[in-house]
LOLOLUM-435427 format. One record per residue (C-alpha): residue number from 1; residue in one letter; x, y, z. Coordinates in nm, 2 decimals, always signed. Example, Ala and Ser with C-alpha at 12.3 -4.5 7.8 and 13.67 -1.06 7.14 Angstrom:
BEGIN
SITE    nr   rest       c1       c2       c3
SITE     1      A    +1.23    -0.45    +0.78
SITE     2      S    +1.37    -0.11    +0.71
//
This chain:
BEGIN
SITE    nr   rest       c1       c2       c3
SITE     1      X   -14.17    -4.00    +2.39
SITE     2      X   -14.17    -4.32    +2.60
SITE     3      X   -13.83    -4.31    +2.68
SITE     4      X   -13.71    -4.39    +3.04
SITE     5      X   -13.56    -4.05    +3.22
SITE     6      X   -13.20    -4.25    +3.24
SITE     7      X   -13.20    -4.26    +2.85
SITE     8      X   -13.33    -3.89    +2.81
SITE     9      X   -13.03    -3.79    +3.08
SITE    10      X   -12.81    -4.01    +2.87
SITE    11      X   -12.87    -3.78    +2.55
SITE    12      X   -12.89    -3.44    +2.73
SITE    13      X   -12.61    -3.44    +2.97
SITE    14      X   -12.33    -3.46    +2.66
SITE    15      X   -12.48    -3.14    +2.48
SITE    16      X   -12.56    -2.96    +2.85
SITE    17      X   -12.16    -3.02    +2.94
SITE    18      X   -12.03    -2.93    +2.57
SITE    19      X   -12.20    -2.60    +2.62
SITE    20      X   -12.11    -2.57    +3.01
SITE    21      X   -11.73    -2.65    +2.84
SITE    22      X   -11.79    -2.39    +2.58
SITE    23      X   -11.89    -2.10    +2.84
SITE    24      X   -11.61    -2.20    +3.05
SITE    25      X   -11.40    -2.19    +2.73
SITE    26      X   -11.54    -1.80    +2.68
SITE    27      X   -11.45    -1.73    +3.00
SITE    28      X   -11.09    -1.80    +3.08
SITE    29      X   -10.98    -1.75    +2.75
//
């Protein structure tokens, strides 16, 4: 793919902290 890394950070860091969220979620509840 001959997307620029700012774009491929764009689309990964949403689902990376949804899932950090849903560990933390697990965690303390």
């Amino acid at each position: 793919s001959a997307l620029p890394p700012g774009s491929q950070a764009l689309q990964v860091v949403p689902d990376l902290s949804k899932k950090v969220s849903d560990v933390f979620a697990d965690l303390l509840f």
